[in-house]
C-alpha positions, 0 to 999 in steps of 0.5 A: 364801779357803779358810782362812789362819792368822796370827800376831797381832803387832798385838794383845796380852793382858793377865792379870788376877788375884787374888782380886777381879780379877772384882769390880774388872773388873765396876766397871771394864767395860760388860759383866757380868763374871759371865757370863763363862766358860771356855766363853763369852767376852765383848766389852766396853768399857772407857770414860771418865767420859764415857761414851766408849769408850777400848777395846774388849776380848775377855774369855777366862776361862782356869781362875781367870785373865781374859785381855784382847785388844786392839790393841797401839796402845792397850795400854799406855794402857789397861793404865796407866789400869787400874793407877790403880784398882786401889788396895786391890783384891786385882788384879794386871794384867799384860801377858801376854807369854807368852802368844800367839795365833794366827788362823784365818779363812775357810770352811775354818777350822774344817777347818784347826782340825781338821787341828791336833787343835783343836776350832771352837767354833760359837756366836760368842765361843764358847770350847773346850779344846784339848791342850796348854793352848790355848784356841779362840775363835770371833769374832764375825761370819758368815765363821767365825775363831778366836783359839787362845790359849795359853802362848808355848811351846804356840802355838810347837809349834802353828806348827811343825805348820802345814801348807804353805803354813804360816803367812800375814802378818798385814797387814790380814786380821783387821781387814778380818774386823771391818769385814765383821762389824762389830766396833768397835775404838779407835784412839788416834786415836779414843780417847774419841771414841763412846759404845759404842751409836754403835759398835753394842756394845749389838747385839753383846751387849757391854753390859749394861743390868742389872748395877751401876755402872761407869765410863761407866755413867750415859751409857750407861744414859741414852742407853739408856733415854731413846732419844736416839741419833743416830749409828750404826756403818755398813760402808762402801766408799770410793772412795780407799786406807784413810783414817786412823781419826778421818777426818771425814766430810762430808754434801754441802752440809755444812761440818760433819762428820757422822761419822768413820772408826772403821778402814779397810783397802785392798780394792784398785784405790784402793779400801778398806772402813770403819767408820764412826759417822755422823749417822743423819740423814745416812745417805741423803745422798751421803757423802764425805771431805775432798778428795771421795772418795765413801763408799757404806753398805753395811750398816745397824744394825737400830736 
């Protein structure tokens, strides 16, 4: 893949603001607010009392107004949850519906950035000012791909200017690009089911162990500091088309399920690649579905 550029219909953006939108998300968030910038953006959960994550979200700061991407599936859950927190806070959290993003990915990326006038930032969650407004971000993972994130209107122009063969349906591409970098994300179908470490969140820099108190915070920073840890997020290949998010995993022999399908997407020939958190005692046994379909790591954490 030279380089394909999508539209990003199955996420949306919240805008927050006011002015203790960074005080109310620093209460609200596993990473630390204060480090967020209009030249770094940041990944971060945003969890149960139980400590469970119930989504996983990039921050983008945008002059005085923090911009919030996560999957349509869960968005009006999560931006419902926040609203009943807020109470006194001088915050307002909208859906940002005029605002729209559009996707860049593979090697020649950041050349069809550049055929569009717009810089490739090249530190990952690295941000950049582009005309018209737009923002550039590069998202985590080795295989370069940005967001561009701008006004409706800007990002309308920007698809007006894309060269033959223009613009490429989403389908799966952007979440195929999360599995191969590693990258969480919560369906409702696995809406507070992992602590953030299980889903490898503390090793891509979306946690913070230092700041002060926030939702979820007292399970994280004890799993943390005591090492009690005992499952991990894995890559996987699965011989069967994508099981759904929340599919059990079993250990042979075991009737009792030791992990589950964090996201999968089809990789062709009744095949399909995954993440998934699983058992860390289990992951030098034969690993399959219900039903049998085999389950082969790919790649493992470095914790």
């Amino acid at each position: 893949m030279n380089s394909l550029i999508t539209d990003t219909t199955e996420r949306v953006w919240l805008r927050i603001s006011g002015a203790d939108a960074e005080t109310f998300l620093q209460g609200q968030l596993s990473n630390d607010i204060g480090r967020l910038s209009t030249e770094n953006a940041q990944i971060s959960s945003y969890n149960s009392a139980k400590g469970r994550m119930l989504a996983v979200l990039l921050l983008v700061r945008v002059h005085d107004e923090i911009f919030i991407e996560l999957p349509r599936a869960i968005a009006e859950a999560t931006l419902k949850r926040l609203k009943m927190f807020v109470l006194r806070s001088k915050v307002t959290i909208v859906r940002a519906d005029d605002i729209d993003a559009l996707a860049v990915l593979g090697d020649g990326a950041a050349d069809a950035l550049a055929a569009l006038d717009l810089p490739a930032p090249e530190a990952p969650l690295a941000c950049a000012a582009g005309a018209n407004g737009l923002t550039v971000v590069r998202r985590l993972g080795t295989s370069p791909r940005y967001s561009v994130l701008g006004a409706a209107d800007a990002i309308a122009a920007l698809r007006a200017r894309l060269p033959p063969p223009g613009l490429t349906a989403e389908g799966t591409h952007w979440r195929r690009a999360d599995i191969d970098a590693g990258v969480p994300v919560v369906w409702p179908e696995t809406s507070d089911h992992f602590v953030a470490q299980m889903a490898n969140l503390d090793q891509l820099g979306g946690i913070s162990f230092d700041k002060g108190c926030y939702t979820g915070q007292e399970i994280i920073a004890r799993l943390h500091y005591l090492g009690q840890l005992k499952r991990r997020m894995f890559t996987a290949r699965i011989a069967a088309a994508a099981p759904a998010p929340g599919s059990a995993i079993f250990a042979d022999g075991e009737t009792q399920a030791a992990g589950e399908i964090v996201d999968a997407v089809d990789d062709g020939d009744g095949l399909s690649v995954a993440t998934l958190v699983l058992q860390l005692g289990a992951r030098e046994r034969r690993l399959s579905l219900e039903g049998g379909a085999a389950i082969t790591l790919v790649e493992s954490p470095s914790a």
